[in-house]
C-alpha positions as CSV (number, residue, x, y, z in Angstrom):
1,X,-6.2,-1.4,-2.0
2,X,-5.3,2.0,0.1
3,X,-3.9,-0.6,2.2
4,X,-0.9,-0.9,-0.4
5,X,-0.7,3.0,-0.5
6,X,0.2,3.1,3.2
7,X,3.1,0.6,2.9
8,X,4.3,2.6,0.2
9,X,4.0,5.9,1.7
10,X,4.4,5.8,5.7
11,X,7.9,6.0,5.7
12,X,7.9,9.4,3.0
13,X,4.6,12.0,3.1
14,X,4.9,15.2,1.7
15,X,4.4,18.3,0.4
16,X,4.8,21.6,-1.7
17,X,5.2,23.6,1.5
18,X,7.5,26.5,2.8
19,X,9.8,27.2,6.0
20,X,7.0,29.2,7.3
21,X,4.7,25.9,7.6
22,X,6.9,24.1,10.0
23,X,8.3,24.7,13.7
24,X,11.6,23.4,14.0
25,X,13.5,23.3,17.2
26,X,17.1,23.8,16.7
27,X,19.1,21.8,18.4
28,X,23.1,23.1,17.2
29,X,23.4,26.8,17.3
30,X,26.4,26.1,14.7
31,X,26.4,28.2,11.6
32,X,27.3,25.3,9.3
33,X,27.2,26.3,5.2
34,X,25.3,23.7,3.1
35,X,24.5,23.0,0.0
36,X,20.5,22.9,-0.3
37,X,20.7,20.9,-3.6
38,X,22.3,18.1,-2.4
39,X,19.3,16.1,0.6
40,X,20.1,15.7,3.8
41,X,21.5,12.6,5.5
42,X,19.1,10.1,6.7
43,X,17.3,10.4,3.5
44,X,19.3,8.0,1.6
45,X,19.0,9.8,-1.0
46,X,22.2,10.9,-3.6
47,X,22.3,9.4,-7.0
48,X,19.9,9.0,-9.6
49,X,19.6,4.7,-9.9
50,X,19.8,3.9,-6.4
51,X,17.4,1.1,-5.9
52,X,15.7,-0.2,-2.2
53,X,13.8,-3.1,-2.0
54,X,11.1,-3.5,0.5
55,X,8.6,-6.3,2.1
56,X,5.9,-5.8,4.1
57,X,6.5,-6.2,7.9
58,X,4.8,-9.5,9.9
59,X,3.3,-7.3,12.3
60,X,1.2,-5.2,9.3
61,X,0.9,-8.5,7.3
62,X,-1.2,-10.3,10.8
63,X,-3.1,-7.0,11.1
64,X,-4.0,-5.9,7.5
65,X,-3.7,-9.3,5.8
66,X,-1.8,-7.2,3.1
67,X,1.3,-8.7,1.9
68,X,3.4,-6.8,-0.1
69,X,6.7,-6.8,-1.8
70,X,8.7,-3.9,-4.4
71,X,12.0,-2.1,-5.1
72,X,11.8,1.8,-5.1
73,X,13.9,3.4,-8.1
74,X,15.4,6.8,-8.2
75,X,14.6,7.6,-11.4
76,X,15.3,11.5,-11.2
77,X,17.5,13.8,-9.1
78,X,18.0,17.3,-11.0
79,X,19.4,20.0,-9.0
80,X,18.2,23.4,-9.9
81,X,20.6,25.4,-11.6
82,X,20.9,28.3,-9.1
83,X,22.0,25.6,-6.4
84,X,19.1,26.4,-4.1
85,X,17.4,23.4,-4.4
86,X,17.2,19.3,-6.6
87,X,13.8,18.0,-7.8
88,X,13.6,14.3,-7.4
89,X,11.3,11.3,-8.4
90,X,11.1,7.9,-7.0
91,X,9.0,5.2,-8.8
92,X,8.2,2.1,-6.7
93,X,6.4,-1.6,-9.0
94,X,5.3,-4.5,-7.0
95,X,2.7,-6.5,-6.5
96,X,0.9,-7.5,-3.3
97,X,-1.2,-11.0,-1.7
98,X,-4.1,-9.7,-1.1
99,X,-7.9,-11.5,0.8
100,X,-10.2,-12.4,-2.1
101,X,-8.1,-11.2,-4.9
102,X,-5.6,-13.7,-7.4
103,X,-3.5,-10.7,-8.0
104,X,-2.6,-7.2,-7.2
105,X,-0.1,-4.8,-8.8
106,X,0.5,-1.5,-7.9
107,X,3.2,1.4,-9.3
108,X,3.7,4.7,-7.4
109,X,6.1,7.7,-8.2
110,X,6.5,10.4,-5.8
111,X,7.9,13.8,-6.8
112,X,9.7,15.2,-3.6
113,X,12.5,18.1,-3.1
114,X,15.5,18.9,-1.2
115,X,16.3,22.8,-0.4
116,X,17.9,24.6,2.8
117,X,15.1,23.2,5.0
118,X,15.6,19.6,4.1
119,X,13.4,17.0,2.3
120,X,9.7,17.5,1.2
121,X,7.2,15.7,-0.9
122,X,5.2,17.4,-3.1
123,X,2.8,14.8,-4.8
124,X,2.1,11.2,-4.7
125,X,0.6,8.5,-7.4
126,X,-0.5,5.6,-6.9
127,X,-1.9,3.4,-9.3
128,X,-3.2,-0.5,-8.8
129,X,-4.7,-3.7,-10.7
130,X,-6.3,-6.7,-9.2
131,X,-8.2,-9.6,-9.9
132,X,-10.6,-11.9,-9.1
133,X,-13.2,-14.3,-9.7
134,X,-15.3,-11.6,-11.2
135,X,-12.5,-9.6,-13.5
136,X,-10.0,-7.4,-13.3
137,X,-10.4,-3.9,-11.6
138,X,-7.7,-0.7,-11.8
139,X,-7.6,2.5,-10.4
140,X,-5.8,4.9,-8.2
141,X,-5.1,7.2,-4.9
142,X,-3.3,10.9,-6.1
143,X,-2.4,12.8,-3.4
144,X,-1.5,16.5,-3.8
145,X,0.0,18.9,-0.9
146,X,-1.1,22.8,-0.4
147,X,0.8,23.5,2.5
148,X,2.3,19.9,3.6
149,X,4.8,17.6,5.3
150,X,8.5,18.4,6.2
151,X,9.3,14.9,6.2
152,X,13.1,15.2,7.0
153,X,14.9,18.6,8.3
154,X,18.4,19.3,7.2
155,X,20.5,18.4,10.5
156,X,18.3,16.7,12.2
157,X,19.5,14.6,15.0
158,X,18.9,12.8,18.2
159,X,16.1,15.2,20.2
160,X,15.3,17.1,17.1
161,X,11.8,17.4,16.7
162,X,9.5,19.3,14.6
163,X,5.6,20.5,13.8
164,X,4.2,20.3,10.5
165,X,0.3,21.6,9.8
166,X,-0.5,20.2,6.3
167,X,-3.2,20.3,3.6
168,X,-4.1,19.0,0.5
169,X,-6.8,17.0,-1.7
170,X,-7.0,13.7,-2.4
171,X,-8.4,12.0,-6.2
172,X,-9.6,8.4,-5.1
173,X,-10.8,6.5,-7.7
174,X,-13.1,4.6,-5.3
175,X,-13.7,7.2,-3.0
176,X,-13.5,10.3,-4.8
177,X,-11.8,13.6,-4.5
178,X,-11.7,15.0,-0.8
179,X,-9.9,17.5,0.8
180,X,-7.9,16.8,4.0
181,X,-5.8,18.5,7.1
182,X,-3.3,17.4,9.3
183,X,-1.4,18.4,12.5
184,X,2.1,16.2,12.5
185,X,5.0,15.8,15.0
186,X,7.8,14.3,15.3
187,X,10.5,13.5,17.6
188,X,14.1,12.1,17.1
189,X,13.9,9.5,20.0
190,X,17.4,7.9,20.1
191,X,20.5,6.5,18.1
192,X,20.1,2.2,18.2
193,X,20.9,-0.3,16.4
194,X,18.3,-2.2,14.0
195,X,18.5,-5.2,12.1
196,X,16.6,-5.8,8.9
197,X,16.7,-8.1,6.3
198,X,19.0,-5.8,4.4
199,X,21.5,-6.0,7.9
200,X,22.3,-4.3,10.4
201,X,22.3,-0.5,10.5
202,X,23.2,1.8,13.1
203,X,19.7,4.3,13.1
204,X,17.8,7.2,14.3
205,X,14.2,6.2,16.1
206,X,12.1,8.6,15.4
207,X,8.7,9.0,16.6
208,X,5.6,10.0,14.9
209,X,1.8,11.2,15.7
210,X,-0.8,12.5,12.5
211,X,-4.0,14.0,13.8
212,X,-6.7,14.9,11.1
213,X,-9.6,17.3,10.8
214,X,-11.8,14.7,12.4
215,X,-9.8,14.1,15.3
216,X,-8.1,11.3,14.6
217,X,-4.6,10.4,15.6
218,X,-2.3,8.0,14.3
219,X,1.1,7.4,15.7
220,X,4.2,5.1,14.4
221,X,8.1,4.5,14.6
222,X,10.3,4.9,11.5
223,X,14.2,3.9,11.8
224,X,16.3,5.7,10.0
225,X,20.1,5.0,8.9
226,X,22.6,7.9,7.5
227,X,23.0,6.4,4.5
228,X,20.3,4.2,3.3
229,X,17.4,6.3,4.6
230,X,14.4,4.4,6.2
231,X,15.3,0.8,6.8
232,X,12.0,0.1,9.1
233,X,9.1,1.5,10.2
234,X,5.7,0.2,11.5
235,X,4.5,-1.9,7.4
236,X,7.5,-2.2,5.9
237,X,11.1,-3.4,6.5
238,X,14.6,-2.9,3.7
239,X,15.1,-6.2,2.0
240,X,18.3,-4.9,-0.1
241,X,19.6,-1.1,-1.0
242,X,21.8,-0.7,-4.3
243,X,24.1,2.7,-5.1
């Protein structure tokens, strides 16, 4: 079932971290004002009931055999009341076709914030049900940042790139509780043009590589539009987006 958690979280990891966790190359020397309570474009996110729907892509469906659909709510966006910063939710229900099960749900709410920097994450739940032949079976992946993932910078634009070294722990109800590092980059490739089920958007490419503590690396593509946010990226693909 962490196979769900990934389509629901490639596109938006996070964490509780600070400006000093992240090396950010600037690429306009232009002193422009902003308000840090209100996230940055390319995040899609401004209004609390904004919906996006999602479906698994055919590409992670023929390698993972996971197929997934769900819609992503905004269910909170509350900026602070000095102005410095918003605390935001998202909640995301759908269910998933699955090898050897009859059914799988899954819900997962993400608590994330927007400052001067741009747009962090600072936990993740997700929570599952499945069946099969021999019964039901629930439980869960939380995932909670120390020092973690800038996942979008304020002003961020084509050959903007940044380095994030994150940490946290992990509660897996099959796995158990771990702790875990990693050393993420990202590049802002090019603007292009992509076309989803939700239409066609004009988008950021951006590139991404995750190494962990053991040496592993894991790298992926995530498509970006000004408005809407992520529209693609390597499991998932925008199936509808609603103000």
């Amino acid at each position: 079932m962490q196979l769900i958690a990934l389509v629901l979280l490639a596109a938006c990891k996070g964490s509780s971290g600070h400006p000093h966790d992240t090396d950010v190359a600037d690429t306009d020397d232009t002193d422009i004002p902003v308000d840090p309570s209100k996230c940055p474009a390319y995040t899609g996110i401004s209004a609390e009931g904004q919906t996006w729907g999602w479906q698994s892509t055919d590409a992670f469906v023929a390698a993972s055999g996971v197929d997934s659909t769900w819609v992503t709510t905004l269910t909170s966006l509350t900026p602070a009341g000095d102005g410095q910063s918003s605390a935001i939710q998202s909640t995301s229900q759908g269910s998933s076709v699955v090898p050897n099960t009859e059914s799988a749900t899954f819900t997962t709410v993400l608590d994330m914030r927007c400052d001067i920097d741009g747009l962090w994450v600072l936990n993740s739940r997700f929570d599952y049900e499945y069946e099969t032949v021999f019964g039901t079976t629930d439980g869960h992946v939380y995932t909670s940042y120390s020092h973690g993932d800038l996942v979008w910078p304020r002003d961020a634009g084509v050959g903007t790139s940044w380095h994030v070294d994150a940490d946290g722990t992990i509660d897996d109800s099959e796995n158990g509780q771990s702790a875990f590092t990693q050393s993420i980059d990202r590049n802002v490739v090019e603007e292009t043009s992509t076309t989803v089920p939700a239409g066609a958007f004009t988008t950021l490419h951006v590139h991404g590589t995750t190494v962990d503590q053991d040496g592993n690396t894991v790298s992926g593509e995530s498509y970006v539009d000004a408005d809407v946010g992520v529209v693609l990226n390597d499991v998932a693909e925008l199936t509808s987006h609603h103000e």
